[in-house]
C-alpha positions in Angstrom: -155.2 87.9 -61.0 -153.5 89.7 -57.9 -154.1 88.6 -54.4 -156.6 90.0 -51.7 -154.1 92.4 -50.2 -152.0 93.2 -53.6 -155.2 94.3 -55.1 -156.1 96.6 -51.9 -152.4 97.8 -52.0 -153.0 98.9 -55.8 -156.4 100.3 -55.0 -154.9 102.6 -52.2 -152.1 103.7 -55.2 -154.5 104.1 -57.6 -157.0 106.5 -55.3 -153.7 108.7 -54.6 -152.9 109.2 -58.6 -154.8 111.1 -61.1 -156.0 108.7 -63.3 -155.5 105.0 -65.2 -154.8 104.8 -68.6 -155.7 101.1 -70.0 -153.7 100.3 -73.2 -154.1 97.2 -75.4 -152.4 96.4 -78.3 -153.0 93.0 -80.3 -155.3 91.3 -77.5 -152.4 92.6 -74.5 -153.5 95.2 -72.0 -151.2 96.9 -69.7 -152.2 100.0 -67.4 -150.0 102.9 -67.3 -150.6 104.9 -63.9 -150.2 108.9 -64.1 -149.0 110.6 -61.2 -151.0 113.3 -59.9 -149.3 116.9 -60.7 -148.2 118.7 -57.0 -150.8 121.2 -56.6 -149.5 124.4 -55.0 -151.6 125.8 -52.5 -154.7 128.9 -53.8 -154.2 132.1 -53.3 -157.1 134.3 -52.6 -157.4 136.2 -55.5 -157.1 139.8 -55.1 -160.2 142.5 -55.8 -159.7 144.1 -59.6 -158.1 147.2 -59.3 -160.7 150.1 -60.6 -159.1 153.7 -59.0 -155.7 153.5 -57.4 -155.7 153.0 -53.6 -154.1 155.5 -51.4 -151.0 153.2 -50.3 -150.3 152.4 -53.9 -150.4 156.3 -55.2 -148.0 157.2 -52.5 -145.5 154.7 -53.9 -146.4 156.2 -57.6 -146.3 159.7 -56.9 -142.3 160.0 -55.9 -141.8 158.4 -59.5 -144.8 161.4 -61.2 -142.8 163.6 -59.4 -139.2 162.5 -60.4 -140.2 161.5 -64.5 -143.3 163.6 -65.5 -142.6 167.3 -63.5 -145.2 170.3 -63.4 -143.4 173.0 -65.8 -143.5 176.4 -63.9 -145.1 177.6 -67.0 -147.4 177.1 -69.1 -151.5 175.6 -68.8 -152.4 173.6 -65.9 -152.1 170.2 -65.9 -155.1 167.7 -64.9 -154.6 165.9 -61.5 -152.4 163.4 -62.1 -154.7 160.7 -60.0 -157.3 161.6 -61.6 -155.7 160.6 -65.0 -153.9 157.4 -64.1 -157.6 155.9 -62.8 -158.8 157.1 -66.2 -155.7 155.3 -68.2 -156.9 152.2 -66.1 -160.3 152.3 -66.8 -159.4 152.7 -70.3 -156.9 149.8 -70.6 -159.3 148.1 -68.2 -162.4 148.2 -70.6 -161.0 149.0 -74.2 -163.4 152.0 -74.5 -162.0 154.6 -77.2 -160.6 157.8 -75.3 -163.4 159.9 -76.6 -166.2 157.4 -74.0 -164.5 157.8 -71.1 -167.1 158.7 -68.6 -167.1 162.3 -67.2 -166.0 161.1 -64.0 -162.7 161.1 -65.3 -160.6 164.1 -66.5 -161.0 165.4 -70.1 -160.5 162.4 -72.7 -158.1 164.5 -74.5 -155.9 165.6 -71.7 -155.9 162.3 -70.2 -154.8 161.1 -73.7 -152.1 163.9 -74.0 -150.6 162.9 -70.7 -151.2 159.0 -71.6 -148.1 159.8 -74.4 -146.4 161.8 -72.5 -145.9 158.9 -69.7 -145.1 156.6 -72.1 -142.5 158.8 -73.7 -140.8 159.3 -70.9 -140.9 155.9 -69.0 -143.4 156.4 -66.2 -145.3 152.8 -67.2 -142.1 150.8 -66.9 -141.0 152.5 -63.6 -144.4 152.0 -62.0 -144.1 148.5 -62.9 -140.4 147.7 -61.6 -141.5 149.4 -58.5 -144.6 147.4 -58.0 -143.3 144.0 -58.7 -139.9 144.7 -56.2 -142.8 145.4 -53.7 -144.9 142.4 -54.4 -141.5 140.5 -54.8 -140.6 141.6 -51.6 -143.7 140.2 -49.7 -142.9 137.1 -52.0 -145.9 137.6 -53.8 -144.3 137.0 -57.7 -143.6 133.3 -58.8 -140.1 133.6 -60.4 -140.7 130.0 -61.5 -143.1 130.6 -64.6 -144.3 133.5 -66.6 -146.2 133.6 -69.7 -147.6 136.5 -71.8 -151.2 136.1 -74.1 -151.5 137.6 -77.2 -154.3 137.6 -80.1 -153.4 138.9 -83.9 -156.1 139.1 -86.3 -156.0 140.5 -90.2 -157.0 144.2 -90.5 -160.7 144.9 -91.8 -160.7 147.3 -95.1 -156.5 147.8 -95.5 -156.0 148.8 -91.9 -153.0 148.8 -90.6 
């Protein structure tokens, strides 16, 4: 049995950890105290990115402009601002290419320049861009990364 002020003393330790844990084994119980994990301090989460916001085309336009060229000949391409919010709301929302709302540009044309983006690298120099920014204003945790993925069998010899 502890004392008056031992048992106050183990209260106040107890109220600054997580939890207790009681174990007994053959009649003997001991308690196993778990610290409390260092909480780091919430960030307001920012608003979900739907169309792309003025300051953050004019950081992705010197890189449309450097990887993905207009050809002096040749059709007319769609407006390349209008496309990228359309590859968003795609990736965004799964829809096929075919549902994109009218809003957008033509589903085929936004498709078509979809591939040729990725062919050429305009994804993965967007993305270095934007995380030396956010990197910059210490926004990206260096500590800890992870990546989700799901995997299911193919219906009907899919592949």
């Amino acid at each position: 049995m502890l004392s008056g002020s031992a048992s106050r003393l183990l209260l106040e330790i107890i109220s600054d950890l997580d939890s207790v844990v009681v174990l007994c084994l053959d009649g003997i119980c001991g308690s196993v105290i778990m610290p409390r994990r260092k909480r780091e301090p919430e960030r307001p989460s920012l608003p979900t990115i739907w169309r792309i916001p003025d300051d953050l085309w004019a950081s992705i336009l010197p890189i449309l402009a450097e990887l993905d060229p207009a050809k002096p000949t040749g059709r007319k391409r769609i407006d390349q601002r209008r496309a990228l919010d359309a590859i968003i709301y795609r990736m965004r929302t799964g829809v096929q290419w075919n549902q994109l709302p009218r809003e957008f540009a033509d589903d085929s044309s936004v498709h078509r320049t979809f591939q040729r983006w990725v062919r050429v690298g305009v994804f993965e120099r967007i993305w270095a861009v934007l995380v030396a920014e956010a990197d910059a204003i210490g926004g990206v945790n260096w500590e800890w990364q992870a990546a989700d993925t799901a995997m299911g069998k193919a219906r009907l010899g899919g592949t």
